[in-house]
C-alpha positions in Angstrom: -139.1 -72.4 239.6 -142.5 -72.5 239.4 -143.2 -76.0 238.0 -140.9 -77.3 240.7 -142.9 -75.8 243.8 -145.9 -77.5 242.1 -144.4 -80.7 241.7 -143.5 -80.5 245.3 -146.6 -79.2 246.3 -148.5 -82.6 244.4 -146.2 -85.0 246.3 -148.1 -85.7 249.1 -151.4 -86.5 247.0 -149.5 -88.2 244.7 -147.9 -90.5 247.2 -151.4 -90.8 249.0 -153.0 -92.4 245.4 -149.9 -94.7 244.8 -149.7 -96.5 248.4 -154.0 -96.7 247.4 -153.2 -98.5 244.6 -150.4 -100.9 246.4 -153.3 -101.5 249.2 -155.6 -102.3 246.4 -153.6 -104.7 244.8 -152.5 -106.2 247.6 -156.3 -106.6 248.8 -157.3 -108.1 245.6 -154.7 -110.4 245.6 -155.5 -111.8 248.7 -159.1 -111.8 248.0 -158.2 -114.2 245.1 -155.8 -116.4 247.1 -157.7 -117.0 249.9 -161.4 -115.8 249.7 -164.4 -118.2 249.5 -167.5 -118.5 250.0 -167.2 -121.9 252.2 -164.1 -120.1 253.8 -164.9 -120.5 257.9 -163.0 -120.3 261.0 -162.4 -123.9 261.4 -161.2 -123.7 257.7 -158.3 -121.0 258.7 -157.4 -123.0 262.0 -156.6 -126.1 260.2 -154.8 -123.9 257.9 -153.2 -122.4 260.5 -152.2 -125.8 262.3 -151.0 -127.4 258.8 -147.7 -127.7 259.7 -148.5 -129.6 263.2 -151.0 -131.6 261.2 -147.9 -133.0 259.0 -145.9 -133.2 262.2 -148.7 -135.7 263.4 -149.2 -137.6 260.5 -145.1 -138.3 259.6 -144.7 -139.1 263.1 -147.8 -141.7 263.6 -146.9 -143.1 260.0 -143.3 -144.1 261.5 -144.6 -144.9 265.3 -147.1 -147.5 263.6 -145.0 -150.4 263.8 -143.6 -149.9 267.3 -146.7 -149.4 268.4 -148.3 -152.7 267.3 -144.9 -154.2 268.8 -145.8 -152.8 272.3 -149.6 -154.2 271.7 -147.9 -158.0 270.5 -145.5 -157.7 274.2 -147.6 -156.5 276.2 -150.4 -159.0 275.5 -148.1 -161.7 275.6 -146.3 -160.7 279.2 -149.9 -160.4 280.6 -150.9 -164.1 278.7 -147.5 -165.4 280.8 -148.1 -164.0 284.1 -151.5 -165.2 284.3 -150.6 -169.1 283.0 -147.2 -169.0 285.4 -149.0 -167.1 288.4 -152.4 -166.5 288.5 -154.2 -170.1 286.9 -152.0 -172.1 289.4 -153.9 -169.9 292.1 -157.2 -170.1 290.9 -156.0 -174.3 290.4 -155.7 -174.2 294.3 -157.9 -172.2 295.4 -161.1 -173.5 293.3 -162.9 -176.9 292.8 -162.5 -178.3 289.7 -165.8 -177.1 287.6 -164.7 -173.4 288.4 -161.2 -173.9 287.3 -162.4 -175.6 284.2 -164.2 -172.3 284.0 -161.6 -170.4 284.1 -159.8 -172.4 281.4 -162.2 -172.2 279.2 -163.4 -168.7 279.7 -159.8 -167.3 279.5 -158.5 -169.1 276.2 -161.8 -168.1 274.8 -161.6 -164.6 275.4 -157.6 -164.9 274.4 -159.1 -166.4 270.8 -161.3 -163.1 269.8 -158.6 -161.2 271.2 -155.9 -162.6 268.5 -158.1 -162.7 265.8 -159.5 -160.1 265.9 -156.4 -157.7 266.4 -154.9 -159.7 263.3 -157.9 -158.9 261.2 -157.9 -155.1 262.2 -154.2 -155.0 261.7 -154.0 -156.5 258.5 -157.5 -156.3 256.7 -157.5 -153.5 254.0 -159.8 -151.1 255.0 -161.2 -150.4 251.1 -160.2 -148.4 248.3 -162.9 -146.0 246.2 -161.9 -147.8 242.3 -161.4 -145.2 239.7 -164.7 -146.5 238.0 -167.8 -145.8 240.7 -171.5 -145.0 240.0 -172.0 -143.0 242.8 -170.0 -140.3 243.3 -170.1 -137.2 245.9 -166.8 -135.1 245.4 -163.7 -135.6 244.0 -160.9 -135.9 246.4 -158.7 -132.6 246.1 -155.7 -134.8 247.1 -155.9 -137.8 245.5 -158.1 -136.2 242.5 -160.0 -139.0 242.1 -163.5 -139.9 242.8 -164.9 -139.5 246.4 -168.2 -141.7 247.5 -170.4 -141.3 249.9 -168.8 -141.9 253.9 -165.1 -141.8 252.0 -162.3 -139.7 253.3 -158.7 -139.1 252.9 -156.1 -139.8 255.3 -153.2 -138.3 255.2 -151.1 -140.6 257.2 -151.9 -144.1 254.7 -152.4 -141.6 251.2 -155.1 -142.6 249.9 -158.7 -142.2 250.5 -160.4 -145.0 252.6 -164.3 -146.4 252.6 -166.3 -145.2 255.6 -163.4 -143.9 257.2 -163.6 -144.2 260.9 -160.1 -143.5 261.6 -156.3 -144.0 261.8 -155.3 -146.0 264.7 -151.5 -146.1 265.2 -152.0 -149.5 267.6 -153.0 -151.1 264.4 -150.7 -149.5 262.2 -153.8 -149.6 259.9 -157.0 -146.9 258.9 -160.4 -148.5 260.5 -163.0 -148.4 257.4 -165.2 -150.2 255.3 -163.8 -153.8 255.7 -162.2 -153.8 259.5 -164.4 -151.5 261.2 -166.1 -154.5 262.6 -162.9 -156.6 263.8 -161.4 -153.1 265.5 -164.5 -152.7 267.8 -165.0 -156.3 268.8 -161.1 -155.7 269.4 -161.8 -153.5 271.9 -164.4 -154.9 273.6 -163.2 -158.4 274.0 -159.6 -157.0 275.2 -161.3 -155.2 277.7 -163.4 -158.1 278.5 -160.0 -159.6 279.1 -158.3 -157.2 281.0 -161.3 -156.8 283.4 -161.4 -160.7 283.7 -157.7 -160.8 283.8 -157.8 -158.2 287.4 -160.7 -160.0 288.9 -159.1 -163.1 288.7 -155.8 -161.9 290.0 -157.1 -159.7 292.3 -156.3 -162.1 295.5 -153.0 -162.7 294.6 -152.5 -159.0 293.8 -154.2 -158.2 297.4 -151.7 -160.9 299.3 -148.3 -159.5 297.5 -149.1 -155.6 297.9 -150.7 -155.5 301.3 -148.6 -158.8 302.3 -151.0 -160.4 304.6 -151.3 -164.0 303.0 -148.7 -166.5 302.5 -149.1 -167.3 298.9 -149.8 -170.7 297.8 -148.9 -172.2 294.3 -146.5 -175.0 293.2 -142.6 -174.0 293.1 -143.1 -175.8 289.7 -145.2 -172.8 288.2 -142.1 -170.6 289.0 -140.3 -170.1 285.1 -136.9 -169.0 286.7 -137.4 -171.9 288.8 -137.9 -174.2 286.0 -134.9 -172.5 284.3 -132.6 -173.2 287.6 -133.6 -177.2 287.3 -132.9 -177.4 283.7 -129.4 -175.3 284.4 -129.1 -177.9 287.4 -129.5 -181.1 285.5 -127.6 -180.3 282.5 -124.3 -181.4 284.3 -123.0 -178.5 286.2 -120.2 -177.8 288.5 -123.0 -177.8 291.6 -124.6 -181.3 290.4 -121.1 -183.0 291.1 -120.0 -180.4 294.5 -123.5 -178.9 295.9 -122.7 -178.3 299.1 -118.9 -177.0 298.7 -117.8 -175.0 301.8 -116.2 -172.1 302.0 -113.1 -170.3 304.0 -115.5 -169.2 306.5 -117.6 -172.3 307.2 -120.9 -171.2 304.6 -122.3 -173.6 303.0 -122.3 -172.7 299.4 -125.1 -174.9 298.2 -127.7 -173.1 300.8 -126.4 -169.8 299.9 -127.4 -170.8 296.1 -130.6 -172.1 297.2 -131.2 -168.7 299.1 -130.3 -166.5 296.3 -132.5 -169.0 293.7 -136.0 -168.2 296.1 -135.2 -164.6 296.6 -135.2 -164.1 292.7 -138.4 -166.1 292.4 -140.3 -164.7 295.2 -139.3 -161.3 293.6 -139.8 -162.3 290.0 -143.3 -163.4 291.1 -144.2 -160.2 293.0 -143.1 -157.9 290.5 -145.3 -160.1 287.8 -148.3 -160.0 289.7 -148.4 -156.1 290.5 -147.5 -155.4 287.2 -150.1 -157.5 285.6 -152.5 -156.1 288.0 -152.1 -152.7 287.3 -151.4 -152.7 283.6 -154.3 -154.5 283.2 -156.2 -152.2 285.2 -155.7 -149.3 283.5 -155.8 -150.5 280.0 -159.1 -152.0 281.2 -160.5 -148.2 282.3 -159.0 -146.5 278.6 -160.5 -149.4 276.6 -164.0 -148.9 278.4 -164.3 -145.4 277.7 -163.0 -146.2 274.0 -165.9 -148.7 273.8 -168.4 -146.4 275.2 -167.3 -143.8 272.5 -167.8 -146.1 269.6 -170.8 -148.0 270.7 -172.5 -144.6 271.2 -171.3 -144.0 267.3 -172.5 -147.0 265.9 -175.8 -146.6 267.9 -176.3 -143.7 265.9 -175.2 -145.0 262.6 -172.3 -142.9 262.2 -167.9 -142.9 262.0 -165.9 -140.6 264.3 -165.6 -138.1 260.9 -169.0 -138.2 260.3 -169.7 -137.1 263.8 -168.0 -133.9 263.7 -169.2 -133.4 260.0 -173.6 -133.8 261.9 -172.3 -131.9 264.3 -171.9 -128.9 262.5 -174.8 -129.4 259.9 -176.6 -129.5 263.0 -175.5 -126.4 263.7 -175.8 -124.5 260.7 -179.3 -125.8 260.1 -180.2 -125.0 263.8 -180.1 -121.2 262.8 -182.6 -121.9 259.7 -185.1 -123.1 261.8 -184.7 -126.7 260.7 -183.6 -130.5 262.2 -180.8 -132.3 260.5 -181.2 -135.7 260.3 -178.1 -138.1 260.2 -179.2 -140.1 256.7 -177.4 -143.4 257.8 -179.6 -143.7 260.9 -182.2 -146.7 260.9 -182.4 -146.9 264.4 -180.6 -148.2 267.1 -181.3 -152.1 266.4 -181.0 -152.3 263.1 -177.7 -149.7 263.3 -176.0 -152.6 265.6 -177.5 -155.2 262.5 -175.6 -153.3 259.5 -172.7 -152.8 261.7 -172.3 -156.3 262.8 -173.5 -157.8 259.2 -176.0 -159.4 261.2 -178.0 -160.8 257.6 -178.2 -163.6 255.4 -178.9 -165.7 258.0 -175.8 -164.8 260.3 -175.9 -165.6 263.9 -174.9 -163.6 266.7 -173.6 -166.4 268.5 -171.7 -167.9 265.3 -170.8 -164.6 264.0 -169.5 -162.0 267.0 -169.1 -165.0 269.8 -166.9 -166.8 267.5 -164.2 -165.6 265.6 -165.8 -165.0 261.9 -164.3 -163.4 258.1 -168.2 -162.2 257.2 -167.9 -159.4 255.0 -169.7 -156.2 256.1 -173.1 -155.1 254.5 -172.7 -153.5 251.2 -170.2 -152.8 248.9 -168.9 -149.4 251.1 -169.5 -147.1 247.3 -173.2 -146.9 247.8 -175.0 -146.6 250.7 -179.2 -146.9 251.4 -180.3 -143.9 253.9 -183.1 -143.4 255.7 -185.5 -142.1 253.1 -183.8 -143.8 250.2 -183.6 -147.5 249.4 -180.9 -148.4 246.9 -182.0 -150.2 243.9 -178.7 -151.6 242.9 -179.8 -153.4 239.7 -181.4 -150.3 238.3 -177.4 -148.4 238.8 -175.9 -147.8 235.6 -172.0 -147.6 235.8 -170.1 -144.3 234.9 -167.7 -145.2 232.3 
């Protein structure tokens, strides 16, 4: 009887040192799941938002191509309304030397605009090879070698050169190899838009506030044209145009009615829409461009921004200054960007549409304390 009033009397102590020993376990294993040293806040965030992350990334993978199909429509509706609406205008309105302005100008700007979305869209952005003399990390997805300015994306698989980042209107990454067509992209397209509302700006003015009678040819009309072409192809109304009705209404007139109403509304609805499509692509492309000029200004990607950032920060409580290492100034920034060497022009080079290869090899890169001596590299086998 005893022993049992003992063993009772030991349960509560006993039960206090096993759940100890579950909370020690469980610590421990914890600690060696999830503790390090480089373990942060931001680290248990993005954790944390994994699962949205992958959302994202499945969901731009997929949107990609529509995407670059709203970019190819888009353009094109706003290339249509300006040759049927808009150039008649300014054809009118103008003496010659500004309309041949105007052409000019226009199918120039149209040119970059092409090319240069082609060459973003489809120019690989770069690849580290297995095989690389320089390398930084090894990539904990693709466990392979990571160089200097290289990071994965998680939308294309694979790691890309001086990753900028993954634009869906391209369906492509912006790195190493089409960094330079994706900003001239942007800044000749808003060039373009911009042009594109100034010029239509009149026209724009008489159809929404409707205090000018619009002049330009009936020829410039496409439904118009479509209506002639129906006309003469041998119709029923090219052998009876003016059949009459029961009531006395001449059906002919009623035709030739309906025919301008659809035109005069076709042509308002083009202009407004042009007007403010381009309008307010023109404003999100201009802050776009003032993001990325500020980047390149500083010699540095959209990543690496975020990565200064916080070595800024963390160095900022030692008592020191970082310094981004890819920084040679604002001039010669703009140079390495633009591949501005070898005798390249900026007029031949960034005026007109060019395939110059960037500056470097995107694997190793000088700095600004450090100039590569590439002949002195010996490759790791």
């Amino acid at each position: 009887m005893a022993l049992v009033q003992w063993r009772i009397y030991a349960f509560p102590k006993r039960l206090q040192l096993k759940l100890h020993e579950c909370l020690q376990s469980v610590r421990i294993i914890f600690l060696s799941l999830c503790y390090n040293q480089f373990t942060s806040w931001n680290t248990a965030m993005d954790t944390a938002f994994e699962p949205m992350f992958w959302v994202v990334d499945h969901t731009a993978r997929y949107m990609g191509p529509i995407m670059v199909t709203m970019v190819v429509l888009l353009t094109t509706l706003v290339v249509m309304v300006f040759y049927a609406c808009i150039f008649p205008h300014i054809y009118y309105q103008k003496d010659i030397f500004w309309s041949v302005f105007h052409f000019f100008f226009s199918h120039w700007l149209l040119i970059n605009i092409v090319f240069n979305y082609i060459m973003a869209a489809f120019t690989h952005p770069g690849h580290p090879p297995q095989n690389v003399s320089h390398v930084v990390s090894i990539c904990k997805k693709c466990i392979a070698p990571k160089p200097p300015r290289t990071h994965h994306c998680t939308i294309c698989a694979s790691c890309i050169l001086k990753m900028d980042h993954h634009c869906p209107w391209l369906n492509n990454c912006v790195g190493f190899y089409n960094h330079r067509y994706f900003f001239l992209f942007v800044v000749y397209m808003w060039f373009g838009t911009v042009y594109t509302t100034f010029a239509g700006y009149d026209v724009f003015k008489q159809h929404f506030f409707g205090n000018k009678e619009l002049i330009v040819p009936a020829f410039f009309f496409p439904v118009n044209m479509v209506y002639h072409m129906w006309k003469d192809s041998g119709t029923k109304s090219e052998t009876n145009p003016l059949s009459t009705s029961s009531d006395g209404i001449v059906k002919g007139a009623e035709d030739e009615e309906i025919k301008a109403t659809l035109e005069d509304q076709f042509f308002h609805n083009a202009v407004i829409l042009q007007f403010l499509l381009c309008a307010g692509v023109a404003v999100a492309l201009g802050l776009l461009g003032v993001w990325h000029a500020r980047l390149i200004s500083q010699g540095q990607t959209s990543i690496e921004q975020h990565i200064n950032k916080r070595e800024r920060t963390r160095l900022r409580k030692k008592n020191l200054v970082y310094k981004n290492p890819y920084d040679f100034g604002v001039i010669q920034n703009w140079r390495i960007f633009l591949g501005l060497c070898k005798g390249r022009s900026f007029v031949r080079h960034i005026l007109l549409p060019s395939r110059h290869d960037p500056v470097g090899d995107g694997i190793m890169w000088e700095t600004a304390t450090y100039k590569l001596e590439r002949n002195s590299v010996l490759d790791l086998l």
